[in-house]
N, C-alpha and C positions, 0 to 999 in steps of 0.2 A: 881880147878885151880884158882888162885887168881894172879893180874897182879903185877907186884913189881915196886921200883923207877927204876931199870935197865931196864926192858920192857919197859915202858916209852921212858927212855930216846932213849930207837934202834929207837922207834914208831916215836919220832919225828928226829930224824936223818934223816931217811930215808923219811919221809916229807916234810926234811930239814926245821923245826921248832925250836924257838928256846924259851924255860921255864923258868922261875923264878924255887925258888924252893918250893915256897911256892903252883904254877903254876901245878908245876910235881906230888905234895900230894892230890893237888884237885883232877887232871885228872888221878891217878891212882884208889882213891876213885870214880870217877866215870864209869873209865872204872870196876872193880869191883860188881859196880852195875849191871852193864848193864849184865856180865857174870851171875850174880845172877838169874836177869830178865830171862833168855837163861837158868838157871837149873830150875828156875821153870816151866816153860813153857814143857823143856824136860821130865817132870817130871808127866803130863798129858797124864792118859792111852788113848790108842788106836791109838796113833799118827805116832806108825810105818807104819800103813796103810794108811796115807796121802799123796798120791805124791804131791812133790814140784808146786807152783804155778807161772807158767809165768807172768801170766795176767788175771786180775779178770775180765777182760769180756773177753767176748768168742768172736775175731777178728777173719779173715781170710784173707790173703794175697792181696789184692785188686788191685794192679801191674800188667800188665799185662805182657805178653810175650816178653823178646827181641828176635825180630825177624827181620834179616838185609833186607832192602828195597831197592831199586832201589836210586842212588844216582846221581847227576848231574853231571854231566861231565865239566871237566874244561873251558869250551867253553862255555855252559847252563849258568853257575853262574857267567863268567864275561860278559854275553851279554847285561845286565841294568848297569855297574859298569859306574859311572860317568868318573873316569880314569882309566888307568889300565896299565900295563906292562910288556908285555910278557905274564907270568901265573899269576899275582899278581892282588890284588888292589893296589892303588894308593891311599894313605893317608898323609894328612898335617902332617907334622912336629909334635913331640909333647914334644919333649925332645933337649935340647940343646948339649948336647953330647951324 
């Protein structure tokens, strides 16, 4: 499979890029490469046996548990509040309209 000026041009459409035409013959010539690269590579016995690779080092999840806690009651959280309103804080201004 080799990439044409038409592939190209969908490729940057839809990247919404826009080529010269001199622009479109380089980058068709190199996406072509790069297909090449990908048949040689395919091309390399035993590689049906290789599953796909996430991550070359071996991570594990280090996150821990969401797990819901005890939460303050509306009361708890405005009892330090410098001002406050009913159930609100109390903030300066910060917008003119």
């Amino acid at each position: 499979m080799s990439v044409t000026i038409k592939d190209v041009e969908k490729i940057a459409k839809l990247a919404k890029l826009k080529f010269t035409e001199e622009e479109k013959i380089k980058l068709q010539g190199e996406m072509n490469e790069v297909l090449g690269y990908i048949d040689t590579i395919n091309q390399i016995p035993g590689l049906e046996d290789v599953k796909p690779l996430e991550n070359i080092n071996d991570t594990e999840n280090v996150f821990r548990e969401d797990v819901s806690e005890k939460c303050l009651t509306k009361e708890e959280a405005l009892k330090n509040a410098p001002e406050k309103t009913e159930n609100f804080f109390k903030v300066p201004k910060v917008l003119d309209k």
